[in-house]
C-alpha positions, 0 to 999 in steps of 0.5 A: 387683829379684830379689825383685819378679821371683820374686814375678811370677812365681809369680802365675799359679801362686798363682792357679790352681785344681787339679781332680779327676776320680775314677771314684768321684766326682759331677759335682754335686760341686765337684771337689775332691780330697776331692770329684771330679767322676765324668768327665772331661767335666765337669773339662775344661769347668769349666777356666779359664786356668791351671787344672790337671785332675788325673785319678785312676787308673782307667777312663773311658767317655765322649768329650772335646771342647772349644773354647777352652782356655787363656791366653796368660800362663799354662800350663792342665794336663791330667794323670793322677795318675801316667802310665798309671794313666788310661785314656779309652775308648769301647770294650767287651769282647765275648765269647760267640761262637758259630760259626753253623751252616753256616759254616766261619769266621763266628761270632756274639754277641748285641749290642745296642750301637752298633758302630763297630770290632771290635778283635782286642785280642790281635793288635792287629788292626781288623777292617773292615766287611762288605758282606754277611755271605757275605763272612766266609766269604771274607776274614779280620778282617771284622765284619757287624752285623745291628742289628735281630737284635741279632747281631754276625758276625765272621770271625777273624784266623786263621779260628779260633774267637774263643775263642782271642782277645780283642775289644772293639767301639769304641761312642761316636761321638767323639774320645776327648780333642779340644781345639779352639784350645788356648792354652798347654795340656799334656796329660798321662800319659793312655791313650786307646783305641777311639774308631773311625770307618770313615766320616765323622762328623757333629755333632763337631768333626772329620769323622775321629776321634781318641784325642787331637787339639790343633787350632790350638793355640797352644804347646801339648803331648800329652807322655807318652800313649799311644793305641791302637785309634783311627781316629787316634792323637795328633795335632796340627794348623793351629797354631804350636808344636803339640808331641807328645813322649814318646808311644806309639802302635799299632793306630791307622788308618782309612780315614776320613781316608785319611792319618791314621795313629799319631802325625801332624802336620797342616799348614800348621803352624809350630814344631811338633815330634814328639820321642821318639815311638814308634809301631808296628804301625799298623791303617791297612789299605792304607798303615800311617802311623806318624809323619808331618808330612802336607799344606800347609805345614810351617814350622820343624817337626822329628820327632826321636829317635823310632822306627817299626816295623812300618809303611810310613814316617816323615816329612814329607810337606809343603811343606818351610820349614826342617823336619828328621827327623833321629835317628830310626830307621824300619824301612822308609823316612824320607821328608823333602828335609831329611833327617839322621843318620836309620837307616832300612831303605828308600830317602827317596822325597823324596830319593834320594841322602839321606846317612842310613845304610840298615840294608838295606845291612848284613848282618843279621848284623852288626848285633850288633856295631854297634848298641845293641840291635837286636832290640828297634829301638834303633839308637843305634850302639855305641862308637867303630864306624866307619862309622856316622856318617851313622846315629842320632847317637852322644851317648855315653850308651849302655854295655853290661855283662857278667857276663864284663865288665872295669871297666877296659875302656870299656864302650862296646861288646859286646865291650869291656863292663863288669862292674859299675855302678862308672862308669856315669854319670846318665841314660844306657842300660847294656844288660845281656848275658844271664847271672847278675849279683852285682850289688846297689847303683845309686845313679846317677839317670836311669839305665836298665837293661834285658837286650839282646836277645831271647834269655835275660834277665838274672838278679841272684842278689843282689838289688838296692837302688836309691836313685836317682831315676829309675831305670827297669828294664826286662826284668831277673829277679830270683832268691834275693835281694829287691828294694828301691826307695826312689828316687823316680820309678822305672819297673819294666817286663817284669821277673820277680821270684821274690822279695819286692819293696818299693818305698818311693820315690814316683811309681813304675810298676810295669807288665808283670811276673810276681811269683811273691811278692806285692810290697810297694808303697803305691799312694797314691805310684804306679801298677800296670797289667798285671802278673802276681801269685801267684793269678792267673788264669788260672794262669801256667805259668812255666818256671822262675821259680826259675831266672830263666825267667819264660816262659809256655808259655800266652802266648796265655792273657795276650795283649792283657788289659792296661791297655794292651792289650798282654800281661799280664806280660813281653812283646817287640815283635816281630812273627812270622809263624805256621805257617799254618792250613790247614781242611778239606779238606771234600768239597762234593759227589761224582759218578762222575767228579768232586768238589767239595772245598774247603780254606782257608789263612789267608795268602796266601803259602802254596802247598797242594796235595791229595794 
């Protein structure tokens, strides 16, 4: 009987047929893995029921968008080779700006293609349309495209020269990944970017545009993607058991429609969940939606364990049937009548008296000493803090290390950290205080490693051998002793190496680090995206990569010119407010008894006064 059953049981998996898509490819081909297709287009119409699309890393310019995917008995996949190594765009760089003469702020570059969106990719800013092209000379983040001429005008975040940024302009007019009525489909590992609307569209499958869109899916998963510079970002909607899980999305928002936002659930929707999500920095002008179930009924739905930043809220807005947020941390408010262990800095709008802990209630200056790692938006409590209860829930998976540490101690808080890995159980979060580590061996899977705070990094002098699976390291620099990493599945991020690295283990990621030493890796077994390497240009000017100071004093030179258009090398999410710019003052005219002299400030919130 166990026989028979094994045997079903793989049917659905012996008879499914794995494509492939590579930018070197030809659609005339067959879509083999020795014979891709060139676009994504044509992988994903070529899929039957139980099918697997698998796309090779790389970029591709064109839009998706497909009706009546899948089977009821039989799981469709759609997945990058390996996780961020495939990005579906439907923007273009631009440079050569000019300012124009007789302008203070307006600036202009020859253009010839459609424009739908001018991205500032380095402030993760959508700029808006402009009535007039005066109206650039008034008000910041403005484009004005003059069709006929072939000039687009723009006027910058700053009012500086965009020399000092970095632009795309969104073209194609469609959804980058859009599957209408998907049965039992995953979608997986992809980034999808620049595909803008600030109006309603037409001849496509929806009037507002998406980076990802599941529509009345049927059991059907976005897992692990990330989306940014979209009018919408991952979205799901009108189905049952819709999932958005593992995802990442910023810069996404647009007028067009009003409530659309990063990460979002449309209703009615029954079984539907948004889970270990992350979404900042939203583009939305005017109410910047991060995470949201939003309109008509929401039936059996739940947000869970994600995080919000740099936005106005997280949370239901739906006729509620036995939907739930709970454990996720929003920096504003977690909006939801059914509302639990949830830590949010602004008051529930659905319910006042919600019990979720209120950060905005705590002095700043103690959340060092009850939260895991608050400068970088984790707020899982520390160990054994009173007080904390009705906050993100305490699973016991978070410890912290110190090079003053004692093993003996529990390792649960700042003040009672460990020294060493010695205890360090599986899939769980060790935060690391800044200072020079001895530290060497990790034989522990699942686990993640990453320096606390905002301040100085962690430094290992002895080098580090890892041998587990799944190992992530994130935010760590490396001195005098190589790095070696044989486990499989491990993830590098925003870490600095100033000696030889050697990566031997498959299905690796190694993405946003400095090497000052050219490493070693085989990139038929994983994926690299927006590192620094000796030899780049422009030049990086580190501090002191010898020393473990990996800091750029020409930051600006790398922002937004990754993969993802994040930083190139080491980056931290936090948004900080810059000096104002104040130009001029320029004299307009003069007469015996007045003048008319004009100044410009960026902000709003700065006072000036001519002396």
């Amino acid at each position: 009987m166990l026989t028979r059953l094994l045997f079903l049981l793989c049917l659905p998996l012996l008879s499914a047929t794995e494509y492939f898509v590579s930018p070197a490819g030809n659609d005339a081909d067959p879509g083999s893995r020795e014979q891709p297709f060139a676009t994504i287009n044509r992988g994903v119409h070529t899929l039957q029921g139980g099918d697997i699309l698998t796309i090779l890393p790389g970029r591709y310019y064109e839009w998706v968008e497909r009706s009546g995917l899948g089977a009821p008995d039989k799981t469709t996949l759609i997945r990058a080779a390996y996780p961020e190594s495939v990005l579906l765009h439907g923007d273009l760089p631009c440079s050569g700006w000019s300012q124009v003469p007789g302008t203070q702020f307006t600036y202009c570059t020859d253009w010839k293609e459609n424009v739908n969106a001018v991205n500032e990719r380095d402030t993760l800013k959508v700029f808006l349309p402009a009535g007039t092209l005066q109206d650039l000379e008034f008000k910041r983040e403005l484009w004005y495209y003059d069709r006929d001429a072939g000039k687009l005008y723009i006027s910058t975040s700053d009012g500086l020269s965009p020399d000092q940024h970095l632009y795309s302009v969104s073209v194609l007019i469609g959804n980058g990944l859009y599957i209408a009525n998907p049965v039992n489909v995953i979608i997986e590992g992809l980034m999808v970017s620049g595909f803008y609307s600030h109006y309603r569209v037409e001849n496509h499958m929806t009037s507002g545009l998406y980076g990802i869109r599941i529509n009345h899916p049927q059991n059907s998963i976005v897992r692990n993607c990330r989306a940014f510079f979209n009018a919408n970002g991952i979205h799901s909607g009108h189905g049952d058991g819709g999932v958005l899980e593992d995802c990442v999305a910023y810069a996404n928002g647009s007028y067009n429609p009003a409530s659309g936002g990063n990460i979002v659930i449309w209703c009615p929707a029954k079984n539907a969940a948004i889970r270990n999500c992350r979404s900042f920095f939203s583009a939305k002008p005017g109410g910047r939606i991060g995470i949201r179930i939003y309109g008509g009924e929401a039936e059996n739905c739940l947000i869970e364990n994600c995080v919000s930043f740099g936005e106005d809220a997280l949370g239901i807005k739906a006729t509620n049937i036995n939907s739930f947020c709970r454990n996720n941390y929003c920096d504003s408010g977690v909006h939801c009548i059914n509302s639990k262990n949830n830590t949010s800095g602004g008051v529930n709008a659905y319910d006042a008296k919600a019990s979720d802990l209120r950060i905005d209630k705590i002095p700043r200056q103690d959340w060092e000493k009850l939260f895991a790692d608050p400068d970088n938006h984790d707020f899982r409590p520390q160990g054994n803090i009173a007080g904390l209860e009705n906050g993100i829930q305490d699973r016991g998976d978070v410890f912290f290390l110190s090079p003053l540490g004692n093993d003996s101690w529990d390792g649960r808080s700042v003040s009672t950290a460990w020294k060493s890995f010695r205890a360090l159980p599986p899939d769980s979060t060790a935060y690391l205080l800044p200072g020079i580590y001895d530290l060497n061996e990790l034989s522990v899977p699942g686990v993640t490693l990453k320096t606390r705070g905002s301040g100085m990094r962690a430094v290992f002098q002895n080098g580090l051998r890892v041998s587990a699976e799944r190992v992530t390291i994130d935010g760590l620099n490396f001195v005098r002793t190589g790095v070696q990493i044989s486990g499989r599945g491990s993830k590098l991020r925003n870490c600095g190496f100033a000696v030889p690295l050697q990566i031997s283990g498959e299905d690796f990621l190694a993405c946003h680090n400095a090497f000052t030493i050219a490493p070693q890796w085989d990139l038929s077994k994983g994926w690299e995206h927006s590192n620094i390497f000796p030899g780049s240009q422009p030049e990086p000017q580190f501090v002191n990569p010898e020393g473990g100071d990996f800091t750029l004093k020409n930051a600006t030179a790398f922002a937004g010119r990754g993969l993802d258009s994040l930083p190139l090398g080491p980056y931290r999410l936090i948004r900080e407010q810059k000096p104002a710019v104040i130009t001029g003052p320029v004299v307009r005219s003069v007469t015996a008894t007045t003048a008319n002299i004009e100044w410009w400030t960026d902000r709003k919130d700065v006072t000036t006064e001519l002396m």
